[in-house]
C-alpha positions as a Python dict, from the first residue, in 0.01 Angstrom:
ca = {
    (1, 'X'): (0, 0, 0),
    (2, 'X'): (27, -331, -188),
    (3, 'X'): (314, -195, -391),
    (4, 'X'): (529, -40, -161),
    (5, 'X'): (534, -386, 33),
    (6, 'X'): (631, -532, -275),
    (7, 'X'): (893, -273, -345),
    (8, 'X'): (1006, -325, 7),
    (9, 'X'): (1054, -665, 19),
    (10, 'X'): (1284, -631, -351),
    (11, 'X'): (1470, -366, -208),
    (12, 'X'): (1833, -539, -65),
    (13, 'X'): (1881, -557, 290),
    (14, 'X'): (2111, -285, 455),
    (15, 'X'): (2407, -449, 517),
    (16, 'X'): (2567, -380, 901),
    (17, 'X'): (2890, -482, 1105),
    (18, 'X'): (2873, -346, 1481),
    (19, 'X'): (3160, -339, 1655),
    (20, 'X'): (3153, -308, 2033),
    (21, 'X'): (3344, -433, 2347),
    (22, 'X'): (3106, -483, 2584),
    (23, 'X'): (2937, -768, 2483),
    (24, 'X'): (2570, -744, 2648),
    (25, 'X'): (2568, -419, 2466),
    (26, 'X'): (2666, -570, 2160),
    (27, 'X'): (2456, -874, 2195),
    (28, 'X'): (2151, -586, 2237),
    (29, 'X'): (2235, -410, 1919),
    (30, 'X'): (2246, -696, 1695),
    (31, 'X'): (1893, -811, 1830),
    (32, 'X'): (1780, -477, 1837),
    (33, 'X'): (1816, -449, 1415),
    (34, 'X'): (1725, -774, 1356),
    (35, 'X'): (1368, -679, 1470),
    (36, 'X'): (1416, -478, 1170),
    (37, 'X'): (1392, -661, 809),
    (38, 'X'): (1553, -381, 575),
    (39, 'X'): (1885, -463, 865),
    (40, 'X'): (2114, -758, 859),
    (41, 'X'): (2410, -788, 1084),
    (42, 'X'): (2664, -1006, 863),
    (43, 'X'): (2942, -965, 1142),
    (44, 'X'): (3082, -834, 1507),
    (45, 'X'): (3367, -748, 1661),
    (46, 'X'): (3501, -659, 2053),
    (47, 'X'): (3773, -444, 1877),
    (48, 'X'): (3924, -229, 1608),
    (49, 'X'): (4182, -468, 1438),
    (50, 'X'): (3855, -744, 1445),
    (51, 'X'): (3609, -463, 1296),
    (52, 'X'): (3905, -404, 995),
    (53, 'X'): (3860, -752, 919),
    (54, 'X'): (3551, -766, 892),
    (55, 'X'): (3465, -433, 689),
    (56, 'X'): (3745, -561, 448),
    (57, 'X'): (3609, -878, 410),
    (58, 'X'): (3214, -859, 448),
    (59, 'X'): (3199, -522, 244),
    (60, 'X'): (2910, -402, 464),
    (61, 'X'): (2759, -99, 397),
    (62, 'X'): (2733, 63, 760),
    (63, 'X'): (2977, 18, 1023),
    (64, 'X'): (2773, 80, 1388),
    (65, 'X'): (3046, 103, 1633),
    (66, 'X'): (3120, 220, 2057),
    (67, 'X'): (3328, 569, 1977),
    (68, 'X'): (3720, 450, 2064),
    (69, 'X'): (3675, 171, 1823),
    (70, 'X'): (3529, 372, 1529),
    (71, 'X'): (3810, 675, 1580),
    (72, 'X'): (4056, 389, 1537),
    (73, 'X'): (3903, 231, 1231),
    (74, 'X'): (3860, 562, 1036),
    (75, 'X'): (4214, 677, 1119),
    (76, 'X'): (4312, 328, 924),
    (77, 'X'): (4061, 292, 644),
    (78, 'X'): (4082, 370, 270),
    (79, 'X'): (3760, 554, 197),
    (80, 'X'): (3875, 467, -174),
    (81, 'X'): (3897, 160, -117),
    (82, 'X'): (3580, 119, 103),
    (83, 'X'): (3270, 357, 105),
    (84, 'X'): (3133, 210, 414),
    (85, 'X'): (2918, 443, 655),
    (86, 'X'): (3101, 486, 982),
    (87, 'X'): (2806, 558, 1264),
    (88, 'X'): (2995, 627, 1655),
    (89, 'X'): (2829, 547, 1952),
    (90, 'X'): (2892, 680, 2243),
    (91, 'X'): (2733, 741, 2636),
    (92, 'X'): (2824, 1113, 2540),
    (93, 'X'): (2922, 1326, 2256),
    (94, 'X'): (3151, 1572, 2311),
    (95, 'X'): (3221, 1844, 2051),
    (96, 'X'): (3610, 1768, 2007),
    (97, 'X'): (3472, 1422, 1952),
    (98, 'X'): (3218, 1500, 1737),
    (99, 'X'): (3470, 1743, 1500),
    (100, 'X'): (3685, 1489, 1509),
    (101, 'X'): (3501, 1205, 1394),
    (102, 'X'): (3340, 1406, 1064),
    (103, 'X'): (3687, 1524, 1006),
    (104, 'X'): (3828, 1165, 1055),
    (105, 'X'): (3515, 1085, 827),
    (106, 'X'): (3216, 968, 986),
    (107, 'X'): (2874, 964, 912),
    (108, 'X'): (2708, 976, 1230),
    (109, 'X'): (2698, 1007, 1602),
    (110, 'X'): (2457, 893, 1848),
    (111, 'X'): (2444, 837, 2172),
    (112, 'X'): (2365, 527, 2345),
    (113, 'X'): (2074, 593, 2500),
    (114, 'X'): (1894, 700, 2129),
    (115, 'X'): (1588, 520, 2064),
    (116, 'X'): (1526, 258, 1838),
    (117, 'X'): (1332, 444, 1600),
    (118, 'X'): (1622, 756, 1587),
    (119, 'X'): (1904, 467, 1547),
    (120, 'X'): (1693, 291, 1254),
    (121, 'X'): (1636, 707, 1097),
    (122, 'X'): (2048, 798, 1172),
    (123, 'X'): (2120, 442, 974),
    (124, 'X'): (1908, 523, 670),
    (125, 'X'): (1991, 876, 703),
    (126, 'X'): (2402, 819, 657),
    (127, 'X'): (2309, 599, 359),
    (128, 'X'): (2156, 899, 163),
    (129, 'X'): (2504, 1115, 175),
    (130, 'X'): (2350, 1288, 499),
    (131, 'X'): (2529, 1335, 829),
    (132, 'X'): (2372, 1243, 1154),
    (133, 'X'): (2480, 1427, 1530),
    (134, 'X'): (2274, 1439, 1854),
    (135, 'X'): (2025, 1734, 1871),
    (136, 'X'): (2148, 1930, 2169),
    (137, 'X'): (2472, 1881, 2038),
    (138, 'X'): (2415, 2077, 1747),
    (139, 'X'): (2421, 2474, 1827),
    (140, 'X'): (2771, 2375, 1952),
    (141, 'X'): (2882, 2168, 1689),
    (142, 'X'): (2800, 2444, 1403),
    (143, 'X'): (3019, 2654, 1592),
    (144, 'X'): (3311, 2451, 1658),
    (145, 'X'): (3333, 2390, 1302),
    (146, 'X'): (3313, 2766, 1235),
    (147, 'X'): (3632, 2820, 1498),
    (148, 'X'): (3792, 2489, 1295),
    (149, 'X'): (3780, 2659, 976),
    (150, 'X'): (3815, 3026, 1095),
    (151, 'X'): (4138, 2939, 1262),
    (152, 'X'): (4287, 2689, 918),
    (153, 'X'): (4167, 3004, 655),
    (154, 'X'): (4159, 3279, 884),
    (155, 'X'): (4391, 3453, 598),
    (156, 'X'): (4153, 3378, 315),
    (157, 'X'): (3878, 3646, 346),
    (158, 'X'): (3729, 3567, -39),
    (159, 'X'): (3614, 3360, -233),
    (160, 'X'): (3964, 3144, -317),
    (161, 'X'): (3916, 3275, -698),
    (162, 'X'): (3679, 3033, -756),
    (163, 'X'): (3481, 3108, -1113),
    (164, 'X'): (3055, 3150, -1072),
    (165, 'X'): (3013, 2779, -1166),
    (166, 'X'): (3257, 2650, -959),
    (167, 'X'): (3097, 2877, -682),
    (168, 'X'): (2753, 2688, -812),
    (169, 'X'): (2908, 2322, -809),
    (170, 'X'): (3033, 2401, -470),
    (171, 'X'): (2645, 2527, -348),
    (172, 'X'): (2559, 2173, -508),
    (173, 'X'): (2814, 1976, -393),
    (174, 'X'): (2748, 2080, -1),
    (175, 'X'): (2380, 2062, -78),
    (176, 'X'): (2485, 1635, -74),
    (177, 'X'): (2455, 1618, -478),
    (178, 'X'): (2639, 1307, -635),
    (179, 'X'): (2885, 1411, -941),
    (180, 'X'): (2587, 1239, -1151),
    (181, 'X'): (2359, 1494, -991),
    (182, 'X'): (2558, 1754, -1042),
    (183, 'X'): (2650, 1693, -1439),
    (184, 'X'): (2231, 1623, -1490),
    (185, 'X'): (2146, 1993, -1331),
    (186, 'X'): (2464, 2182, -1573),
    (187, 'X'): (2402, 1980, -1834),
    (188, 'X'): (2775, 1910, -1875),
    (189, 'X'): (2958, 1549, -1826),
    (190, 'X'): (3051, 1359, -1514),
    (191, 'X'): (3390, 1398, -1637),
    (192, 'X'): (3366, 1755, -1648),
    (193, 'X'): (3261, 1773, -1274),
    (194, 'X'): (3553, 1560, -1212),
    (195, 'X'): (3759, 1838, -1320),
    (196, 'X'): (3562, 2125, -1145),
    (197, 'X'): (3638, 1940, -867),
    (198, 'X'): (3977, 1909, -869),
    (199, 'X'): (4034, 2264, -947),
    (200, 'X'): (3780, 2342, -681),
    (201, 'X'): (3957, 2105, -402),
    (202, 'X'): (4335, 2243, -501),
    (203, 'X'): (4207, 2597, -504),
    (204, 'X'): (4033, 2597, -132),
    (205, 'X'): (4310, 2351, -31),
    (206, 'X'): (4034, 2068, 98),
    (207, 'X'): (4064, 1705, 0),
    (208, 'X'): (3744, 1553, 138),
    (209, 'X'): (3362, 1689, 131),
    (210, 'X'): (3320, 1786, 480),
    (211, 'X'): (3631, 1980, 510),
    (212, 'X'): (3453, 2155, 196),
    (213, 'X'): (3150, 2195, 433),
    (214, 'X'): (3308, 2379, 720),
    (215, 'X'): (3501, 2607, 447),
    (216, 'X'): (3144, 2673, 382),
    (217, 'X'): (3041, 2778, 707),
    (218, 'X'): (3319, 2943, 805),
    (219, 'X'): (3260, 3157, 447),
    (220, 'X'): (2888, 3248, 488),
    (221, 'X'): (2835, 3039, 154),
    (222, 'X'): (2539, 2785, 358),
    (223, 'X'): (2280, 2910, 621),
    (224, 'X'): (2230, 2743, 954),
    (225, 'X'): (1864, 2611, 1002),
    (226, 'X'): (1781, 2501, 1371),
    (227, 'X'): (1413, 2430, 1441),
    (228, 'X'): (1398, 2327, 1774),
    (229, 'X'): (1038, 2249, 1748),
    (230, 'X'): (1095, 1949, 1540),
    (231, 'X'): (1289, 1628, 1533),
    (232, 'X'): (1564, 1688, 1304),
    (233, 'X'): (1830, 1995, 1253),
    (234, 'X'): (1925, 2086, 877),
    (235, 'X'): (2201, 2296, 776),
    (236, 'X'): (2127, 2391, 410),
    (237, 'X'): (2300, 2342, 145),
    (238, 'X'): (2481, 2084, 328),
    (239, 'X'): (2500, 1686, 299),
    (240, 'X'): (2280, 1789, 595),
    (241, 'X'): (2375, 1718, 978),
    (242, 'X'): (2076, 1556, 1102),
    (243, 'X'): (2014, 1585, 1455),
    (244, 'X'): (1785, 1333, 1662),
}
């Protein structure tokens, strides 16, 4: 027990900006994960142009912000030039909103009436490559993604001529795999995976991971897990969707 502490307290703080215009609310959140050491808030902001800014400048790693804020931020950030973790907040989550936002590239959605403990899990949980969505939102959301990609390759009935190991860097890719990951279980270079990839993106005609994902769904190549008897929803093979 000693040692974990110890590892704990070496371990760098999670770094957070949360944007949000109503200010009790955002006044609550910033308390809120302050009770919580492994969180610091280094900045806020009541809007998107302020929570630009800030990402820009403070480099934080998460971005927790009220939904119309975070659409507009992700429709103007560089994810090459900034890998921060967009989680949306929202009283609701509709399924447009919630297709929208992966595609737009979020991390997460959550509502706002998610418990402390599922807010500090959906935080942690974006930070390992995973994707986080509300439980009940789920059965919907798998299938809105299948329509999505049924409709954009409802001409492309096989498997885009993709070669077996591209087929296999694809199952690892979705399965949330870094390219490091990926060279260490073929026992080839990152470099090499860099290529893969780029034939692999060009031949499917995706540019991003999650557009990869619902090409995945919509092709049979992952299976759908739902256990309703727990607290979390997996979809294999994915860089999961976990559900509160």
């Amino acid at each position: 027990m000693r040692e974990v502490e110890k590892k704990r307290r070496k371990t760098a703080p999670i770094t957070i900006v949360v944007a949000e215009d109503d200010a009790i609310f955002r006044d609550g959140l910033r308390v809120l994960l302050q009770v919580e050491r492994e969180f610091v808030v280094v900045g806020e902001s009541s809007d998107a142009d302020g929570a630009l800014e800030a990402i820009g400048r403070l480099r934080p790693q998460v971005l927790l912000s009220g939904a119309n804020i975070g659409l507009k931020v992700l429709k103007e950030i560089n994810p090459a030039e900034n890998s921060v973790r967009v989680i949306l907040l929202a009283p609701e989550v509709q399924e447009s909103q919630i297709v929208e936002a992966l595609l737009l590239g979020a991390s997460g959605l959550v509502t706002n009436d998610t418990t402390p403990e599922l807010l500090f899990k959906a935080i942690r949980t974006v930070l390992n490559g995973q994707y986080w969505v509300g439980r009940d939102t789920v059965n919907h959301l798998v299938q809105a993604l299948r329509e999505y990609a049924l409709v954009r390759n409802e001409r492309r009935k096989d498997k885009f001529g993709l070669t077996a190991r591209e087929m296999e860097i694809v199952q690892a890719l979705t399965g949330g795999d870094t390219n490091r990951d990926i060279a260490k279980r073929f026992s080839i270079s990152e470099q090499t995976v860099k290529h893969h990839l780029t034939s692999i993106y060009s031949k499917v005609g995706v540019s991003q991971r999650i557009e990869l994902v619902v090409l995945a769904l919509s092709q049979n190549w992952i299976k759908v897990d739902i256990d309703t008897t727990r607290q979390a929803v997996q979809i294999e093979r994915v860089p999961a969707l976990v559900a509160e």
